[in-house]
N, C-alpha and C positions, 0 to 999 in steps of 0.2 A: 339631085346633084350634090357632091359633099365640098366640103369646103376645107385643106388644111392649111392650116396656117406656119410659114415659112418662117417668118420674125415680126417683133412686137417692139416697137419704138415708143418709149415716152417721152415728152417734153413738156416740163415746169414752164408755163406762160403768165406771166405777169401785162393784165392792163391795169390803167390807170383810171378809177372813176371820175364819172363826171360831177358828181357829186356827193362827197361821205356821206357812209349810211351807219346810224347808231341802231343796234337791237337794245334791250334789255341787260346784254351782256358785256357790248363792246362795239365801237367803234371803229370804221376801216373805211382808209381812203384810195384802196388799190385790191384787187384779186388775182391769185395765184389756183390757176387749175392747172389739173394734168391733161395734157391730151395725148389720145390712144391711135397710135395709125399700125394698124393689124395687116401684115402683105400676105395675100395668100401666096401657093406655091406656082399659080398660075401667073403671079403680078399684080394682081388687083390689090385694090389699096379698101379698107376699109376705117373710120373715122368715130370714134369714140371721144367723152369727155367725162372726167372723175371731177366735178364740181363740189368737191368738199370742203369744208368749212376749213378754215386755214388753221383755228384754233381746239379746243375739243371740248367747246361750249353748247354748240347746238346737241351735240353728241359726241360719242367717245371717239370717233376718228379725226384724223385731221390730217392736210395736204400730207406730212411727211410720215404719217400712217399707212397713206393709202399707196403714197411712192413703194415702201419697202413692200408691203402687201402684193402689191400687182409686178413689184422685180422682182421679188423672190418666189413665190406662191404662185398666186394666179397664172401669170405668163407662162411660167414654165409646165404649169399640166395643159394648157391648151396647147402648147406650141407641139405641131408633128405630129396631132392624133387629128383625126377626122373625121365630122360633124356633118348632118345633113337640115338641120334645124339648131337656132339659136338657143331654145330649149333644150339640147340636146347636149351645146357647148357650155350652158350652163352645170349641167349634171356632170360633166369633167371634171371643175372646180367645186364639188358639193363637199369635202371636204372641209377645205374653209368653212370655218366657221364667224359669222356674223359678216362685217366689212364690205357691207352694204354698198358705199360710197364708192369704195375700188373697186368695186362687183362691176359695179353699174357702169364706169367708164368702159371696160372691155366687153359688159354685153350688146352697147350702144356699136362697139364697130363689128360685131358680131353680126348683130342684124340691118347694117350699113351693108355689111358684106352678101349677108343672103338677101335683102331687097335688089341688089347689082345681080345676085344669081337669076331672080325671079323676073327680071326687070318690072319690077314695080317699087313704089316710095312707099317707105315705112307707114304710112298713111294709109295706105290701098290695103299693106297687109295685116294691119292692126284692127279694120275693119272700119276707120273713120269715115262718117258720113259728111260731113260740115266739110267746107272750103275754106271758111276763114270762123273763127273763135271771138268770142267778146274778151278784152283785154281789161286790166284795172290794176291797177299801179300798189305797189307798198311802198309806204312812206315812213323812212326812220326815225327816230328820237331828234329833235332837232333842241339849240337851246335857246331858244325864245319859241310863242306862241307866232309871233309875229314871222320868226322864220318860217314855223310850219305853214301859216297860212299862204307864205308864199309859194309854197312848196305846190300846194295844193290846187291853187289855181293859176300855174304852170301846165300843168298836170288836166286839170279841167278844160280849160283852154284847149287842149292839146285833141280831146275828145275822149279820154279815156271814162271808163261808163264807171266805175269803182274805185275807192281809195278806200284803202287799208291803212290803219295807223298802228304804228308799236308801241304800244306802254308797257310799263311797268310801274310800279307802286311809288305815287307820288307826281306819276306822268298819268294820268287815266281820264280824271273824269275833267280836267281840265280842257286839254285838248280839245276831246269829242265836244263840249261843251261851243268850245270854239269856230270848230269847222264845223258844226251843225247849224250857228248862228249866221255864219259868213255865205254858210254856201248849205242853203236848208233843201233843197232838192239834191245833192250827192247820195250817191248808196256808198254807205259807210261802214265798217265792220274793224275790227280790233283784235291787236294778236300779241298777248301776254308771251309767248317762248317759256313758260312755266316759271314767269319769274313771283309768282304768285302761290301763297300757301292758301290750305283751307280754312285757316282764322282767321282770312283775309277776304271772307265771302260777302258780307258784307260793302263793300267797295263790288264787286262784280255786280253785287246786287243793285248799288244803285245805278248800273250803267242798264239794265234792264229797263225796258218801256221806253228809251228813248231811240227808238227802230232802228234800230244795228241788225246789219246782215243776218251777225255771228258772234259771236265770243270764242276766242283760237286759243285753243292751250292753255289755259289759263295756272293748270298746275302742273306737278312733277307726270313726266312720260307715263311712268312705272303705275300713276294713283288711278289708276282706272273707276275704283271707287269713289273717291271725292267730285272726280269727273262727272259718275253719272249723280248722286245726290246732285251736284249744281243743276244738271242738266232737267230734274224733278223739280226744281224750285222757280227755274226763271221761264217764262215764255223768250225769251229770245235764244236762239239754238249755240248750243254748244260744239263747236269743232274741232276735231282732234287733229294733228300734227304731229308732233313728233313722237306718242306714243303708238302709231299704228307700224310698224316695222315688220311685220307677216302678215300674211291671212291669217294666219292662227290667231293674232292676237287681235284684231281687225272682228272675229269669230266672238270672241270673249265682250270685248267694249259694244258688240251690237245685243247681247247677248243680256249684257249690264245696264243697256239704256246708256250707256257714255258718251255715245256719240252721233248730234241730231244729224251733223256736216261731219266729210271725212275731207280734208286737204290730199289729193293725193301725184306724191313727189318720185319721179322714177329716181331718182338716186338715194333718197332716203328706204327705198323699197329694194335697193338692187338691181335696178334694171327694166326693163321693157315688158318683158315677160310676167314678173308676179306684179308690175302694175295696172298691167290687163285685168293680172286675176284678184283685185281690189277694187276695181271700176265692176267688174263683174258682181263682183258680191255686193255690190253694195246699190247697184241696179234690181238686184234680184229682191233686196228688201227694202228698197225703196229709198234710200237712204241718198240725199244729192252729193253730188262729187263736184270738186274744181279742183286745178292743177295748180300747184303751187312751182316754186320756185328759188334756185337757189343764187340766184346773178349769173346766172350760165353765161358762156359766151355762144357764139350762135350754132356750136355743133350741138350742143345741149338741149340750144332752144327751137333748133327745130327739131330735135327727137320728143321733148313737151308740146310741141303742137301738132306731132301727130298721135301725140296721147291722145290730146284734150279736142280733137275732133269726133269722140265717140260720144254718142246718145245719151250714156249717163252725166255727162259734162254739162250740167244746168246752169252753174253759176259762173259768173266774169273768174278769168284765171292771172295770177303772176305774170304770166308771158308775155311782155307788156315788148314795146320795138326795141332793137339792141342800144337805138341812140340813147335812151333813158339813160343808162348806165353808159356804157362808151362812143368816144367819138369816133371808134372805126373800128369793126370788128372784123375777125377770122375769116367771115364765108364770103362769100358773094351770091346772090345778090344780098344785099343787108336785109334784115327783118325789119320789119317799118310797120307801125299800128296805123291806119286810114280811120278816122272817126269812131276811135275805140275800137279797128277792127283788125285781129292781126290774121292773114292769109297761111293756112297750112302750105308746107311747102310739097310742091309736085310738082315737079320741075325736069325732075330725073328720076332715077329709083335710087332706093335707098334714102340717106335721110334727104334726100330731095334738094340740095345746091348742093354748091362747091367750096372747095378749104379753097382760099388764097393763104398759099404757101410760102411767097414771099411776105405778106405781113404777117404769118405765125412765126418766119425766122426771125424777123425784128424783134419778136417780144419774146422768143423764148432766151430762159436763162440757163437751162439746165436740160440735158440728154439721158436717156436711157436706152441702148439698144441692147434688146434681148432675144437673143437665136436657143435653139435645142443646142441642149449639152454645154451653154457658156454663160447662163444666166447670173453666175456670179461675179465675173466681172466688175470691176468697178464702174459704176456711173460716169459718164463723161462730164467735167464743170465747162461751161458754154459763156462765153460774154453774154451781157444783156444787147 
């Protein structure tokens, strides 16, 4: 059954967190995604989310990258050709080069759309076995110890099975030191965002032996080398994030010993599709996967949990309930963690619930509607 696509509507959605989150790089007490509602020519509605970073700190893109990217570019080679696979509709746009982040919100309603062809949830067709996923929390740069700890056992309390903590230099051994004392049964692990050089191995080194997950990222995307020497020196496993952006390079860091753990994020991959084929690869050498996360709102975060229901998904994921972060989100039913445990959704086909469209009107700011042959158009400005 093919699929064309009629027009491509973006809207700029701003919530409001429940709680600021500091990385290593920056500080944010609100998120701005795009989201993707793709109509075919039939009517059918398909629902996408470009969850990118607002700044171009995790990486080179950023919200108003990925806006022009996906209204100029993207949309307009999908729009009015026709597709019988999401993979298919990908190879459209192969052109584009890089822009992972806008990739990935339109292949998200791609295969929103072919799961409504198939009737089946992106779950069913991605080959997820699991029903419901073990959840664990990331927990930002806070500025006291004291805050973190409360942060933490919020969080514990709550039943979530992992915490993740951000540091960066100056922020490392203190913490962990902290939340290990407070709370000595947690599974604990730590995610540098590369804010970390290699003459700074020493400090990694002494987070070593004190049973951590993992150690995430610790240096530059690009150092695959410095990556795997740590990965040779420490027994605690070294996990890559933001340097895995293909299979190809994914090929290279296994290749190098770089990486014990792969974090593996559909939008920092592009999409649905080559995050399969990074669970794949990294199943076949043995290598444990978990899903990461970028504060999605819940179109997002249920296209992550029917990733992160396949086989190679060994360890607790990002995909933590949406209240974590907001007090009301986009879909219905809400995503909600039960005792550390977050439920794939299958509910329906496709990403398995429903856009409530009257709270995406409330929060969006900004419009893009994009048809064949008028994509240049001005963007519509929207009240908040």
């Amino acid at each position: 059954m093919t699929v064309t696509l009629a027009e491509i509507e973006l809207a700029l959605v701003r919530l409001d967190l429940v709680h600021s989150f500091e990385t290593s790089s920056h500080r944010k007490s609100h998120l701005e995604h795009i989201v993707v509602r793709a109509t075919a020519t039939d009517g059918s509605v398909g629902w996408g989310e470009c969850a990118s970073p607002s700044d171009p700190y995790y990486c080179g893109e950023s919200t108003w990258s990925c806006w022009q990217v996906l209204g100029e570019h993207l949309a307009p080679m999908l729009l009015g050709r026709p597709w019988e696979h999401p993979g298919e509709a990908a190879r459209l746009t192969a052109k584009v080069s890089g822009n992972h982040f806008a990739r990935a919100g339109l292949d998200m309603a791609c295969w929103d759309l072919y799961g409504q062809r198939q009737g089946e949830p992106l779950a069913d067709l991605l080959g997820a076995e699991a029903d419901a996923v073990p959840a664990g929390v990331s927990l930002g740069i806070e500025p006291t110890i004291d805050a973190l700890l409360a942060q933490v056992s919020r969080h514990v309390s709550d039943g979530y099975r992992r915490i993740k903590l951000k540091i960066r230099p100056g922020w490392d051994l203190e913490p962990v030191r902290a939340v290990q004392a407070a709370f000595p049964g947690v599974a604990l692990q730590v995610d540098a965002n590369t804010a970390y050089r290699p003459e700074q191995e020493a400090v990694l080194a002494e987070l070593d032996g004190r049973g951590l997950l993992m150690i995430e990222q610790p240096y530059a995307a690009t150092d695959l080398l410095s990556h795997a020497r740590l990965a040779a020196r420490l027994d605690t496993p070294v996990c890559l994030d933001e340097s895995v952006t293909t299979a190809d390079v994914l090929r290279t860091a296994l290749h190098l010993g770089a990486a014990d753990v792969v974090n593996i994020k559909v939008s920092r991959l592009g999409g649905l599709g080559p995050s399969k084929t990074v669970h794949d690869l990294c199943l076949q050498a043995g290598v444990p996967v978990w899903c990461g996360g970028m504060h999605e709102f819940g179109i997002g975060r249920a296209a992550n949990l029917a990733l992160a229901g396949l086989p190679g998904f060994t360890l607790p994921s990002d995909v933590s309930g949406s209240d974590k972060y907001y007090r009301r989100d986009i879909v219905t039913p809400p995503i909600r963690a039960v005792d550390g445990m977050v439920a794939v959704p299958r509910s329906r086909p496709g990403i398995g619930l429903d856009v409530d469209v009257e709270e995406l009107a409330r929060h969006t700011v900004r419009t893009w509607r994009i048809r064949p042959g008028a994509h240049l158009t001005a963007p519509k400005e929207q009240a908040a």
